[in-house]
DRENLO-973188 format. One record per residue (C-alpha): x, y, z; residue in one letter. Coordinates in steps of 0.1 Angstrom, whole numbers. Each point is the difference from the previous one (the first is absolute). Example, Ala and Ser with C-alpha at 12.3 -4.5 7.8 and 13.67 -1.06 7.14 Angstrom:
// DRENLO-973188
<<123,-45,78>,"a">
<<14,34,-7>,"s">
// end
This chain:
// DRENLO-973188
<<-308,-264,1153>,"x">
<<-38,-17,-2>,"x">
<<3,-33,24>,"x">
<<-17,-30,4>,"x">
<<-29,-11,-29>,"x">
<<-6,33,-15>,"x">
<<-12,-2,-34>,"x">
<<6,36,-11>,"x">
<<24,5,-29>,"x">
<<27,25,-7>,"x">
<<7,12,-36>,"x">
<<18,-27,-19>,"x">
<<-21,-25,17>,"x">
<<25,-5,27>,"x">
<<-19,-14,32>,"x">
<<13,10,31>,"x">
<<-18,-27,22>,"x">
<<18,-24,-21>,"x">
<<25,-27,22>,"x">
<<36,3,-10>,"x">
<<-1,-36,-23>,"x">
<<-31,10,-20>,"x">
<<11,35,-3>,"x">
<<32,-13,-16>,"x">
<<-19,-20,-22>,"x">
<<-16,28,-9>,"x">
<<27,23,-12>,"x">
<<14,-31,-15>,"x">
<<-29,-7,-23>,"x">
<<-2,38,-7>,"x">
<<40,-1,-7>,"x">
<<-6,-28,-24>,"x">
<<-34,18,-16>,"x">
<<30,29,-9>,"x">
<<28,-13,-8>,"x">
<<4,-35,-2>,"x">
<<28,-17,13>,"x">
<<20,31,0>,"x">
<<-31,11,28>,"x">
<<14,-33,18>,"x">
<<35,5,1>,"x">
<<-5,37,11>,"x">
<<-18,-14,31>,"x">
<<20,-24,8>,"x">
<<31,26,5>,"x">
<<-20,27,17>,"x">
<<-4,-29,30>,"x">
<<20,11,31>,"x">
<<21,-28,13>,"x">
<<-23,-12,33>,"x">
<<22,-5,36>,"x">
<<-1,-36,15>,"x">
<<-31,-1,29>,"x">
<<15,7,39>,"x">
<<-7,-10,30>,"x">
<<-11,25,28>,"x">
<<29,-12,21>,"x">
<<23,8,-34>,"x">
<<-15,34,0>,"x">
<<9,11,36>,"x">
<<32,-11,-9>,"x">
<<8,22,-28>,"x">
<<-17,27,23>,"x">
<<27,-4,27>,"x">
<<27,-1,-28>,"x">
<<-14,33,-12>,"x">
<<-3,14,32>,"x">
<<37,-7,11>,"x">
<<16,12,-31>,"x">
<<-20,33,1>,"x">
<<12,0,40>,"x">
<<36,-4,-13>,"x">
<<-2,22,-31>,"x">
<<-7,30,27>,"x">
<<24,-7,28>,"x">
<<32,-6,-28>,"x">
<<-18,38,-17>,"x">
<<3,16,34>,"x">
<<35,-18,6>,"x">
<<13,13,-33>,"x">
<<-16,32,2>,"x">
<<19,3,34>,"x">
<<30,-3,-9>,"x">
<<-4,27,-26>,"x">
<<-16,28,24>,"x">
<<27,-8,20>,"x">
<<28,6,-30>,"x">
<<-15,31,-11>,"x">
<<-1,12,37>,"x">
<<36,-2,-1>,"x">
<<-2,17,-33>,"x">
<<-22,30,12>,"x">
<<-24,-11,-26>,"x">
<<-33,-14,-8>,"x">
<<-16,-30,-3>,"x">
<<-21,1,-33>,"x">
<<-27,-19,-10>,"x">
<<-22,-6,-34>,"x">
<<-27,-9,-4>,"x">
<<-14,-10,-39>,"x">
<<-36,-5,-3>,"x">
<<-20,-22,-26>,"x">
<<-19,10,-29>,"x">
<<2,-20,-30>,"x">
<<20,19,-33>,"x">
<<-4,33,24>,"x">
<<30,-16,13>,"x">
<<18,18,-30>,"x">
<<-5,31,20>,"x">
<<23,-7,29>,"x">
<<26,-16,-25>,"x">
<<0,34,-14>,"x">
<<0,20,36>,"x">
<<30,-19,13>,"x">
<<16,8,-29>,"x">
<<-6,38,3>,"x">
<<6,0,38>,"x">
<<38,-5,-4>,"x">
<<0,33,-21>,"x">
<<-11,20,28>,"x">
<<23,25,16>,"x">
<<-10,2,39>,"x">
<<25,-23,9>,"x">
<<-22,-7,30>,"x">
<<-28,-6,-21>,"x">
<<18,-18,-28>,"x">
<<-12,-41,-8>,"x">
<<27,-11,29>,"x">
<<17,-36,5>,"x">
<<-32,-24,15>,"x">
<<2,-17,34>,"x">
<<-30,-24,-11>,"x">
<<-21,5,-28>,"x">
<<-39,-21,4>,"x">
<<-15,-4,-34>,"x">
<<-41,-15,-7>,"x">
<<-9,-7,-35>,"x">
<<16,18,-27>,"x">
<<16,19,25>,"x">
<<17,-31,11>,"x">
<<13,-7,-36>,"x">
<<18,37,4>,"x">
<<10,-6,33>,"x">
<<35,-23,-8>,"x">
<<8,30,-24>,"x">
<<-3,26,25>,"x">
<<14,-21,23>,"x">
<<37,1,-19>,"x">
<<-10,33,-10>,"x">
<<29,7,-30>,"x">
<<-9,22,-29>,"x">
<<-2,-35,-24>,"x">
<<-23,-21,28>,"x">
<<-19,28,0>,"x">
<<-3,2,-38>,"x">
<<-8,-36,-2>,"x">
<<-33,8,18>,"x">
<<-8,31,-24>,"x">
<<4,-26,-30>,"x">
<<-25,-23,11>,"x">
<<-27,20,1>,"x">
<<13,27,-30>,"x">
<<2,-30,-22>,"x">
<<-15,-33,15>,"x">
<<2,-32,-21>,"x">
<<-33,-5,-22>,"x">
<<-8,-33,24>,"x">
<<6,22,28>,"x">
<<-37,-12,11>,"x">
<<-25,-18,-21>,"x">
<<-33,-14,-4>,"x">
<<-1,-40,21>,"x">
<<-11,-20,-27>,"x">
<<-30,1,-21>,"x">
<<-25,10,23>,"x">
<<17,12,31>,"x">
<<-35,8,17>,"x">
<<-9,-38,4>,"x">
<<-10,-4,37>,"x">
<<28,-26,13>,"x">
<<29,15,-19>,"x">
<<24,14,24>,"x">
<<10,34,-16>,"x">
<<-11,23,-27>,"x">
<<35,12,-11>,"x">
<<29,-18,-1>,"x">
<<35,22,14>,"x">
<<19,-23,-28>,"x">
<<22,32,-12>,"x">
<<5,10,36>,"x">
<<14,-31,11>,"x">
<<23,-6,-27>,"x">
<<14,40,3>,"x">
<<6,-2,37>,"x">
<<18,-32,-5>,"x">
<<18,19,-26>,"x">
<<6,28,21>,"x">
<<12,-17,34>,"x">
<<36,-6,-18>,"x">
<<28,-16,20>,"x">
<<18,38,3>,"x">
<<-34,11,13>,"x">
<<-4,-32,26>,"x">
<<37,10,10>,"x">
<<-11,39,11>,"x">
<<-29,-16,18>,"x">
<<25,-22,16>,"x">
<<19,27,6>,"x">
<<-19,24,16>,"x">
<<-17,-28,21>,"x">
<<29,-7,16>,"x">
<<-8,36,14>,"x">
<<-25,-9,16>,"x">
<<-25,24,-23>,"x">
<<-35,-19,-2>,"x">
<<-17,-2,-36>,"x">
<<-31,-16,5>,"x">
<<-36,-11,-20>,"x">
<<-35,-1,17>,"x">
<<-23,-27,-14>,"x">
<<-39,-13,8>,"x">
<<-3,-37,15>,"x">
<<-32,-7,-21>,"x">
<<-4,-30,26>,"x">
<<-2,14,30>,"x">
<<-8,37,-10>,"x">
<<32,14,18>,"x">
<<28,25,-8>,"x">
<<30,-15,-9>,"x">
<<35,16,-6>,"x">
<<28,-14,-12>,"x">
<<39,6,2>,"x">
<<12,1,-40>,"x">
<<38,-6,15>,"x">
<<-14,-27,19>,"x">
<<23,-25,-25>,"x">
<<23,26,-5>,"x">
<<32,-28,12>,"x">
<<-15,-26,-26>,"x">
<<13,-7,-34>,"x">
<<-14,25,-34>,"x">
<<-25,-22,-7>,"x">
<<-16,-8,28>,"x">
<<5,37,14>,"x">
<<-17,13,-32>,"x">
<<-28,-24,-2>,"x">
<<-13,8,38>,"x">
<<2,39,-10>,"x">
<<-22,-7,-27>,"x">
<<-28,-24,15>,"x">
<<-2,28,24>,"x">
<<-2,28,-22>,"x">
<<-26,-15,-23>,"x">
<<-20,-11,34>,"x">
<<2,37,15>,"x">
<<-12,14,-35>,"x">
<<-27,-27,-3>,"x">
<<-33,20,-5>,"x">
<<-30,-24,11>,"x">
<<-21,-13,-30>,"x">
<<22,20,-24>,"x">
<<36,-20,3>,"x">
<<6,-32,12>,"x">
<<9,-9,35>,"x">
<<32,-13,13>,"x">
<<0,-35,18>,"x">
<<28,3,26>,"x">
<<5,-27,29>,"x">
<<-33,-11,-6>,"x">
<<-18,33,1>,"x">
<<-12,24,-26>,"x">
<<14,34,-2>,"x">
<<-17,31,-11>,"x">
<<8,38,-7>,"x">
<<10,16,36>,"x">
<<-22,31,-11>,"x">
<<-31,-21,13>,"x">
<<13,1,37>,"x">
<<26,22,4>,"x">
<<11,27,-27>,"x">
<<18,21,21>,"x">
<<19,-7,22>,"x">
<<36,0,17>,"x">
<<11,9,35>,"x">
<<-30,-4,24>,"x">
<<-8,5,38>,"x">
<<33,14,11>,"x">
<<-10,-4,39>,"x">
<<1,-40,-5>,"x">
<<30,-12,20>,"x">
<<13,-14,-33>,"x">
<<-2,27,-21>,"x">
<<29,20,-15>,"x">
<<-4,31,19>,"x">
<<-4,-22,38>,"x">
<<25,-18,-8>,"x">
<<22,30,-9>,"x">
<<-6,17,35>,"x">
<<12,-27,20>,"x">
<<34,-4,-15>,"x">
<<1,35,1>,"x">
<<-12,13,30>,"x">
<<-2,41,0>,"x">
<<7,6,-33>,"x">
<<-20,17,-29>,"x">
<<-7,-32,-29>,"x">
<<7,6,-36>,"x">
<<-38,16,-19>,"x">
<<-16,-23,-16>,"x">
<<-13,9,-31>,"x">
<<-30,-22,-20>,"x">
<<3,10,-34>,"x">
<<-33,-10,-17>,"x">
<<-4,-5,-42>,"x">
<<-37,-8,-8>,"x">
<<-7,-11,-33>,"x">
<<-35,15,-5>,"x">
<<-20,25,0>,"x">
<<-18,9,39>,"x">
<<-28,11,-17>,"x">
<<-4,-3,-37>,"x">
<<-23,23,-21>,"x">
<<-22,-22,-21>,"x">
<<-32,-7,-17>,"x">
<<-30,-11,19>,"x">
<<-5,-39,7>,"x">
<<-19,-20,-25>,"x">
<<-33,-24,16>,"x">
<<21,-32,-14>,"x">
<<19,-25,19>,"x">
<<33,2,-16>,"x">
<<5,35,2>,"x">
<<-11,0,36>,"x">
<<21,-31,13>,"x">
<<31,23,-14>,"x">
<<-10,26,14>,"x">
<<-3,-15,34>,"x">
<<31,-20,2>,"x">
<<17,33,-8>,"x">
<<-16,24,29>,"x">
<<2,-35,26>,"x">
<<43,6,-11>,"x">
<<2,34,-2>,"x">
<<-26,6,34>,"x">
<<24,-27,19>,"x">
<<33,17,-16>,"x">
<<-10,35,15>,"x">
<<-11,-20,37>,"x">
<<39,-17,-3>,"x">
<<15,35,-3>,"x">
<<-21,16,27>,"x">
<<8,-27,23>,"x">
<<40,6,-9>,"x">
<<-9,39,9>,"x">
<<-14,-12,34>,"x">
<<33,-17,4>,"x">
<<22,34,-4>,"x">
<<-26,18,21>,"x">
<<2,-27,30>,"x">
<<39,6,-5>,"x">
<<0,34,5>,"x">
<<-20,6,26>,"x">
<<8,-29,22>,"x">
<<37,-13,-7>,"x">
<<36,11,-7>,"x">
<<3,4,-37>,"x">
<<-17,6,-31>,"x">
<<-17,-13,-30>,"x">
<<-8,16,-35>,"x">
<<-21,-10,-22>,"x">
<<-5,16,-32>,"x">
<<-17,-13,-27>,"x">
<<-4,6,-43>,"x">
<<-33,-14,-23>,"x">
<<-8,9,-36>,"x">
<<-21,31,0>,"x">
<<-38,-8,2>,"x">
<<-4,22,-36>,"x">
<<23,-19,-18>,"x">
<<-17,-25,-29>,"x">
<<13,-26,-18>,"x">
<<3,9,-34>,"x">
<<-13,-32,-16>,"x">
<<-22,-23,14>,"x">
<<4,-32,15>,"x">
<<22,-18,23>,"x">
<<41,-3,-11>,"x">
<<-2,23,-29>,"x">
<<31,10,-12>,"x">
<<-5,36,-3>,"x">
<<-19,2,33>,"x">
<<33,-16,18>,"x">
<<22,22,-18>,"x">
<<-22,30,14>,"x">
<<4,-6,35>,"x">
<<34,-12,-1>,"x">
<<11,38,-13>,"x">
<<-25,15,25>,"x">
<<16,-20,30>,"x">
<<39,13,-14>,"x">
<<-13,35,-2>,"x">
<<-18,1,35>,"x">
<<30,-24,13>,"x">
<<25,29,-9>,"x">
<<-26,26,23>,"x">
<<7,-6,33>,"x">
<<-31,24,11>,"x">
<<-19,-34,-16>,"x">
<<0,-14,33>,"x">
<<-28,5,23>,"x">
<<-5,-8,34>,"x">
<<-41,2,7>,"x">
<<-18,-30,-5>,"x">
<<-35,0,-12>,"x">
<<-29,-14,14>,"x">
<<-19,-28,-24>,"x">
<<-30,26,6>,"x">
<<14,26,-15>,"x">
<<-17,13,-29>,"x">
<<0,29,-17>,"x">
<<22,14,27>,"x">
<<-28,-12,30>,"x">
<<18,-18,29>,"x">
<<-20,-12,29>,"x">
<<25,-3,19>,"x">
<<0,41,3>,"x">
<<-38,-3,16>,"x">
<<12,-21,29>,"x">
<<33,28,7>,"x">
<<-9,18,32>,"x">
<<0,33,-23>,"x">
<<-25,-10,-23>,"x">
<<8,5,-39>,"x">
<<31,16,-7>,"x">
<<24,5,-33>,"x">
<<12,-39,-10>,"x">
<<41,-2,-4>,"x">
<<11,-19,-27>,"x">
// end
């Protein structure tokens, strides 16, 4: 944007040196040379309710507040993730872990893959019962589903992006564009069908399987104070319905929250965004910590071999999509590079979870898998646009075919470099250039 007293117009006349009043009184004369006071209304509605003005003292405040409940939310996750390691140790088993990435109405591809994955026969290999489930964007709306994980959750998820309501998303008013309007799209279809979906049968399996101390948890954006925020969806889990549903829902709709393009959510004074803008992936971390799940493991059981731990990863996109080149006009360029800043941080997430299993195995007891499933980079949509119908339906029957294929999973992760089957990385391998594993 042009600051300060540049004179230089734009097409339509807009001036982008304009202040903020006279540039309202702009659009509104223009709304009013259009439509009249229809052009009025319209712009009156588009305006985003404004927050009251705070103190700097009132700020640091919230800050503190945001920083102990993000300290809490990860010492209760590696308290509950704890006591599971330590049940399945027991067991003989394993402590799995899944992970469900954003990506908008891709999202209908891992609605699809769960469903498939419980169809495949390697029972060692077959969609198992989820210690913790961490969900960011629309892969946080899936992530309740998976989390009770019966045939008719699972089908739930399937529906809503097979057949999503007509108001699923849609436009903000009249001219969703206007500068101080908060959103472009408004979720109103997604709100009203998870509230519709989050029944009192489905809050009582939550309940349930909380009481289990299995972890089913959101990540979300502090637009405030730029910082990663996760949340624990069971967190009200001992509350009544209504209250227990509601918090589920303010922090779904905050996790799925796509800057500029859906609204933010205001929670306890701070404004939420879509997770996928910090932290896409992510799950169990630095396992040397003292806290973590595998530390804590190994001292209250001294000598003994931990349970595997195994990272089962669902990406809902492409790595690398094939596409047409970029046009030289703003638009197509500002989607273009909101999309590469996700999918470039996605891939650094996943790396960093592979570092993770490597520092396992080489220097601690135990180990990690991680494994991980993405639509195929030559897949394409078969309409455009964003929520199509048919486009949603296409992945979700790709995801249950691939779901049902356990050779689906891979375990290499690609560098954000890589194209055309070039990675850097191989250049700075002591061997020089060598055949790449995928």
């Amino acid at each position: 944007m042009v600051c300060g007293r540049s004179r230089s117009r734009e097409p339509g006349g807009y001036i982008p040196g304009m202040q903020p009043s006279a540039r309202r009184r702009f659009l509104l004369a223009s709304l009013l040379r259009l439509g009249g006071a229809a052009g009025l209304t319209a712009l009156a509605a588009c305006q985003a309710p404004q927050r009251p003005p705070e103190t700097p003292q009132q700020y640091a405040s919230r800050m503190t507040r945001e920083q102990e409940a993000c300290r809490s939310f990860f010492l209760g996750l590696s308290d509950r993730m704890g006591r599971r390691i330590n049940d399945d140790a027991r067991q003989g088993g394993t402590l799995d872990v899944l992970v469900l990435s954003g990506g908008g109405d891709f999202g209908a591809f891992g609605a699809g893959f769960l469903q498939g994955w419980g169809q495949v026969a390697d029972p060692k290999m077959r969609r198992p019962q989820f210690d913790g489930v961490f969900g960011t964007s629309t892969g946080a709306l899936l992530a309740p589903l998976a989390f009770v994980g019966t045939e008719a959750s699972l089908q739930v998820g399937v529906d809503l992006y097979s057949d999503p309501p007509a108001d699923l998303v849609e436009p903000n008013g009249f001219l969703p564009i206007l500068p101080w309007n908060e959103s472009l799209m408004k979720p109103t279809g997604l709100r009203r069908t998870l509230e519709q979906q989050l029944t009192s049968d489905l809050l009582n399996q939550l309940r349930a399987e909380a009481a289990q101390s299995r972890s089913l948890c959101c990540a979300t954006t502090n637009a405030d104070f730029g910082t990663f925020r996760p949340f624990d969806l069971l967190e009200m889990a001992d509350r009544d319905d209504a209250t227990f549903r509601a918090a589920m829902v303010e922090r779904l709709m905050a996790s799925s929250a796509i800057p500029a393009v859906f609204p933010p959510v205001l929670m306890d004074g701070s404004l939420y965004v879509d997770g996928g803008a910090t932290a896409n992936i992510w799950a169990v971390r630095d396992q040397s910590h003292p806290n973590s799940v595998l530390q804590r493991w190994i001292r209250a059981n001294p000598g003994k071999t931990p349970p595997v731990i195994r990272i089962w990863v669902i990406v809902n996109n492409q790595l690398f999509p094939r596409g047409s080149s970029a046009k030289r006009e703003w638009i197509d360029l500002a989607s273009r590079g909101l999309s590469i800043m996700l999918r470039s941080t996605m891939l650094k997430d996943m790396r960093l979870t592979a570092y993770v299993a490597l520092d396992v195995d080489r220097n601690m007891p135990g180990e990690v898998e991680v494994r991980f499933v993405a639509i195929p980079d030559e897949w394409e949509p078969p309409v455009p646009g964003n929520f199509k119908k048919e486009t949603m339906q296409s992945l979700v029957d790709l995801g249950r075919k691939m779901g049902a294929d356990a050779a689906s999973w891979r375990t290499e992760i690609p560098n954000i470099d890589d194209v055309g089957g070039f990675d850097a990385g191989e250049l700075l391998a002591p061997e020089g250039r060598g055949e790449r594993k995928r």
